[in-house]
N, C-alpha and C positions, 0 to 999 in steps of 0.2 A: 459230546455229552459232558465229561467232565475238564475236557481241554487238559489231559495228560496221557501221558504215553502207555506203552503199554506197558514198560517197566515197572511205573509207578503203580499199578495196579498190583503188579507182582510183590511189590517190596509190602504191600500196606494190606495185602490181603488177610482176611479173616480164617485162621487157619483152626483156630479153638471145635467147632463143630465137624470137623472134616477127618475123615480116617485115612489114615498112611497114605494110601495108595492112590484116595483121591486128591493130596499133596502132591506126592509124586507123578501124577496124571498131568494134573492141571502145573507143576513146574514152579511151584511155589514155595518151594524150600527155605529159601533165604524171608521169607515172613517170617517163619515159625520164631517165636520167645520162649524163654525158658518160663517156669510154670512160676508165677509170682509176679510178672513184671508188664503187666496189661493197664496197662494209664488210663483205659477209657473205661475199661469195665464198672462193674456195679457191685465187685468183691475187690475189698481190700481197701476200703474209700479212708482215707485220715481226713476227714470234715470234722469241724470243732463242733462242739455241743450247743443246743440250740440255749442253756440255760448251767449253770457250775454247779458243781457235785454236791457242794454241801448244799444248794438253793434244792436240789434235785429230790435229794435224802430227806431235808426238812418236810418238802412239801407231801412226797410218799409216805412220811412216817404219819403228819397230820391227815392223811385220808386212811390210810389203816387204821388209826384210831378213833376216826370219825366213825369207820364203816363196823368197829367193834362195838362201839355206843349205840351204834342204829339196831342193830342186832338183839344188845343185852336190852335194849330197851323195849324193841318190838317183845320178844318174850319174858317181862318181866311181868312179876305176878301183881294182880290189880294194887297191890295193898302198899305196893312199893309205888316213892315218889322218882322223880326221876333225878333227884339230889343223891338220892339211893345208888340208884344208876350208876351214874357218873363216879360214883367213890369207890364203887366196886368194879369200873372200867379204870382207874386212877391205880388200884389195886391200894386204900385206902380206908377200906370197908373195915368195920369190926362188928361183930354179933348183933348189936343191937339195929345196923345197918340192912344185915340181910335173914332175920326172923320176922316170922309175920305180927304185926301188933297187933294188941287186941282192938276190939272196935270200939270206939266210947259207947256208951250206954244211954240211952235216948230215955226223956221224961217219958212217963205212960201220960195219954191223955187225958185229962180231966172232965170226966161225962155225967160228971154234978150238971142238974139243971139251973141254970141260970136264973135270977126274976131280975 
C-alpha cells in the first residue's frame, strides 16, 4: 500500500482523536506531540495576508462608510438632498443641513379667459 514498514506507521500516526488507552492499544506512543507543534493541521497556520494591514483597514473603513451613507440615505426624509446626506454621514452637517425647508411657493394659476 504505502511501501513502509510498519514502524513508520507507528512514528506518523495520528494520535490527536485517539484517547489514552486507544494509544496505548494500538502502541503508538512515540507519535504523540506536545499540544502546539502539528505542522500539518489547520490551527496555528503563520500564512501571510492575502493583502497589508493598512490596504485591509483603508478598504473596511470605506465600506463602513459606504454602508452608513446607504443607510442615512435610504431613511432620509423626502425634503433632504443627498448632499445633505453625505454632510451629516461626513459629521459636517450644521442646522440648516438637517431642518426641513420650507417649500417654495408655487404661482396660483391664472383662469382669466383668454380671447
Amino acid at each position: 500500500m504505502g511501501g513502509g514498514t510498519e514502524q513508520d506507521w507507528r512514528k506518523m500516526a495520528d494520535t490527536t482523536k485517539m484517547s489514552p488507552e486507544e494509544v496505548k492499544n494500538l502502541g503508538v506512543e512515540s507519535s504523540k506531540r506536545p499540544p502546539g507543534h502539528n505542522p500539518g493541521g489547520v490551527l496555528h497556520q503563520h500564512r501571510s495576508m492575502p493583502f497589508s494591514l493598512t490596504t485591509m483597514t483603508v478598504v473596511g473603513f470605506l465600506m463602513a462608510a459606504g454602508i452608513g451613507y446607504g443607510v442615512l440615505y435610504a431613511y432620509k426624509k423626502p425634503e433632504a438632498s443627498a448632499l445633505d446626506v453625505a454632510k451629516v454621514t461626513a459629521g459636517v452637517a450644521d442646522a440648516s443641513n438637517t431642518h426641513p425647508r420650507p417649500k417654495p411657493r408655487t404661482q396660483p394659476e391664472d383662469t382669466s379667459p383668454r380671447n
